[in-house]
C-alpha positions as CSV (number, residue, x, y, z in Angstrom):
1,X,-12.3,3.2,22.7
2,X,-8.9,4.6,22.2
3,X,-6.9,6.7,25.2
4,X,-6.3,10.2,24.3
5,X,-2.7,9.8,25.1
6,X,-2.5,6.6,22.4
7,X,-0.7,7.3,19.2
8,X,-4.0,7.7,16.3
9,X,-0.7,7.5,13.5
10,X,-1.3,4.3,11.2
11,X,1.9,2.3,9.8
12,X,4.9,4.5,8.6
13,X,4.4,5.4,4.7
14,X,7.4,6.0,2.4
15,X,7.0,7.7,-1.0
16,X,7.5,5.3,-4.7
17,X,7.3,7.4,-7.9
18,X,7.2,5.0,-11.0
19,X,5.9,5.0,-14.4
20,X,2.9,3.1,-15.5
21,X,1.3,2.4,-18.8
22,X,-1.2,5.1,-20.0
23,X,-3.8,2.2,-19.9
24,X,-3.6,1.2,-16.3
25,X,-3.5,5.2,-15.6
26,X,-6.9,5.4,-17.1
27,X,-7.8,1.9,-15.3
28,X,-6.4,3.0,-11.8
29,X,-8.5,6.7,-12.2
30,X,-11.4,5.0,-12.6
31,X,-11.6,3.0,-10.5
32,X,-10.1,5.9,-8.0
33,X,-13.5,7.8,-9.5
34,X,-15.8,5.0,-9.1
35,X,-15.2,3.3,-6.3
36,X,-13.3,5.7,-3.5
37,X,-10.9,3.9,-3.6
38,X,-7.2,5.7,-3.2
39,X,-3.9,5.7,-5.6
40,X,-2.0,4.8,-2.3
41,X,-4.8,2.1,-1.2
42,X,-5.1,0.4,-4.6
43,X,-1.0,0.0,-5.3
44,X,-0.1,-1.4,-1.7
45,X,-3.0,-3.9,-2.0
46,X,-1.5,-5.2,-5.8
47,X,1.9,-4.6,-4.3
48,X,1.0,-6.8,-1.2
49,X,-0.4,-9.4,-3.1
50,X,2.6,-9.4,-5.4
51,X,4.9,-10.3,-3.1
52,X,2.8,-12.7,-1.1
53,X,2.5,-14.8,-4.5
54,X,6.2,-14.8,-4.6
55,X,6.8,-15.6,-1.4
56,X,8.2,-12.5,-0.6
57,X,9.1,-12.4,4.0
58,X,6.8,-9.7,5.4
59,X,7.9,-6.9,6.9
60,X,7.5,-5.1,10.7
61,X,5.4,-2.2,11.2
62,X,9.1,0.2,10.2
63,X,10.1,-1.6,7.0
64,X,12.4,-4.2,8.3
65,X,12.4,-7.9,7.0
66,X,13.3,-10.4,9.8
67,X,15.5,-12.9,9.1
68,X,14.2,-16.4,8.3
């Protein structure tokens, strides 16, 4: 049960704007059509796997890397 005076906000979003292949545009709205999935949901799950496969430091809840 949550507190009415808790912050309901999830992590802090910041906009990316890129260009992508007409191929995976048609691959990313279907999947978008076909399985509720979200643009925003589907990119920071390839992105997060991305850079846990390079061995990328994660980041805090505001964007900032710690130092290792």
């Amino acid at each position: 049960m949550t507190s009415k005076l808790e912050s309901r906000r999830g992590p802090v979003k910041v906009q990316l704007n890129t260009w992508v292949l007409a191929s995976t545009e048609a691959r990313l709205k279907w999947l978008v059509a076909n399985r509720q999935f979200t643009v925003t949901s589907i990119v920071d799950v390839a992105l997060q796997e991305l850079l846990d496969r390079y061995d990328v430091p994660p980041a805090d809840p505001d964007g900032r890397i710690g130092e290792r």
